[in-house]
C-alpha positions in Angstrom: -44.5 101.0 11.1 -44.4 99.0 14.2 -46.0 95.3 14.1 -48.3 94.6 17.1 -48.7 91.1 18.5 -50.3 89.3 20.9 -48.4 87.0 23.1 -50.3 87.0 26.3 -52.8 83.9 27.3 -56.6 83.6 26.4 -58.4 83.3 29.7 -61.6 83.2 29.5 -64.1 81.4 32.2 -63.6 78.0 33.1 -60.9 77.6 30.1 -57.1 78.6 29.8 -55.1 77.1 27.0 -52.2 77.7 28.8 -50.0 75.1 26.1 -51.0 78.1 23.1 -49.1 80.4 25.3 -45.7 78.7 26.6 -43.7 78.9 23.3 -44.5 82.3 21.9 -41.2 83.3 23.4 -39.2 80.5 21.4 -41.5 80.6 18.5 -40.4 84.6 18.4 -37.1 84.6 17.8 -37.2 83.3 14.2 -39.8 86.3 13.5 -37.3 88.7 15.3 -34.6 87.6 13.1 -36.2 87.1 9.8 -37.7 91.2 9.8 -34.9 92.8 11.3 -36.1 96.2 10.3 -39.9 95.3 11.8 -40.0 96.9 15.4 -42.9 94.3 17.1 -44.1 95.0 20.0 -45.3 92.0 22.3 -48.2 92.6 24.2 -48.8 91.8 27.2 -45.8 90.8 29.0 -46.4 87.0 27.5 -47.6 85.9 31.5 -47.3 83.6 32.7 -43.8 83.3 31.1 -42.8 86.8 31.2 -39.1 86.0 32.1 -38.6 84.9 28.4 -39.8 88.2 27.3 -37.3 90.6 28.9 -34.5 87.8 27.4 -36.1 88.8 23.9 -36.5 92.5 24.5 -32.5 92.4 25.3 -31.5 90.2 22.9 -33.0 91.7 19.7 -33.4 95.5 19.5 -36.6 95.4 17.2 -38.5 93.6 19.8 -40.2 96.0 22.4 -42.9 95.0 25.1 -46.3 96.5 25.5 -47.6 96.0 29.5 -51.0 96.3 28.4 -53.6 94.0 30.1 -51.0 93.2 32.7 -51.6 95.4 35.5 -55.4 93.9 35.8 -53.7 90.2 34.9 -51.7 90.1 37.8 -50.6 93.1 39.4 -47.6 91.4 41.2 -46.1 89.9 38.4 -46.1 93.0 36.8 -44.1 94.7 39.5 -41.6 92.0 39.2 -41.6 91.8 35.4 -41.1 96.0 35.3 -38.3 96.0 37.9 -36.6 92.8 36.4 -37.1 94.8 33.1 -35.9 97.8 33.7 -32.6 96.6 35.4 -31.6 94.7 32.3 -32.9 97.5 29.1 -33.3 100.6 28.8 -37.0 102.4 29.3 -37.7 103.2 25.8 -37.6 99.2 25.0 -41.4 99.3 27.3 -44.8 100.5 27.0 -45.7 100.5 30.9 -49.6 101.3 29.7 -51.6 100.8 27.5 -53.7 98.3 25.5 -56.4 97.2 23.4 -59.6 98.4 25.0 -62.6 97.8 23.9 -64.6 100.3 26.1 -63.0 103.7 27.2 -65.1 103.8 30.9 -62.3 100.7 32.2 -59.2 102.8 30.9 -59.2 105.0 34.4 -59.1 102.3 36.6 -56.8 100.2 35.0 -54.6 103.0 35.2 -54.9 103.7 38.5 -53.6 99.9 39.2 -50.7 100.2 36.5 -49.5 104.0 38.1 -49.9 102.1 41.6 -47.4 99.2 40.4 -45.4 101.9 39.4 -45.2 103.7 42.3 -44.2 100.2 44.4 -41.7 99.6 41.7 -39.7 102.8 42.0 -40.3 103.4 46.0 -38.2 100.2 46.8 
């Protein structure tokens, strides 16, 4: 059964503990290696530092990445993180939506941004 994790930044208003945040990537890769057989799957792109994320997604085949949250994070970054992605693994290494919700009503928005990303992504 796959491990979820949360790797992405606590923002909330007027606060961002951004130093929490820059070395999940680092701090990872001794998790990745000690639970070979564990698939985890990082959540939300780790932004701000989403480059270190596609290096573990390539690097160690039980790590996958979950998009969710980024699309209303930044929608930019997550055009470049999903092309930069998909040039260096393979598609079934991503989750390109999804999340963890707390209300349903937000869901059809927040796909409307992700399947607009998407669209820019694969039209250039």
């Amino acid at each position: 059964m796959p491990v979820k994790l949360q790797i992405g930044y606590l923002g909330t208003s007027g606060s961002m503990q951004l130093a929490r945040v820059r070395d999940n990537a680092a701090d990872l890769c001794r998790l990745l290696q000690d639970f070979p057989e564990t698939r985890l799957v990082l959540m939300h792109i780790g932004y701000p530092y989403e480059q270190e994320f596609v290096a573990l997604a390539k690097h160690y085949s039980n790590a996958t990445i979950d998009m969710c949250w980024a699309w209303i994070i930044n929608p930019g970054a997550s055009v470049r993180f999903l092309k930069e992605f998909l040039l260096a693994l393979p598609a079934n290494k991503i989750f390109t939506f999804g999340g963890d919700y707390v209300a349903v009503e937000p869901i059809y928005g927040r796909a409307c941004i992700a399947r607009r990303g998407m669209r820019r992504h694969f039209r250039s």
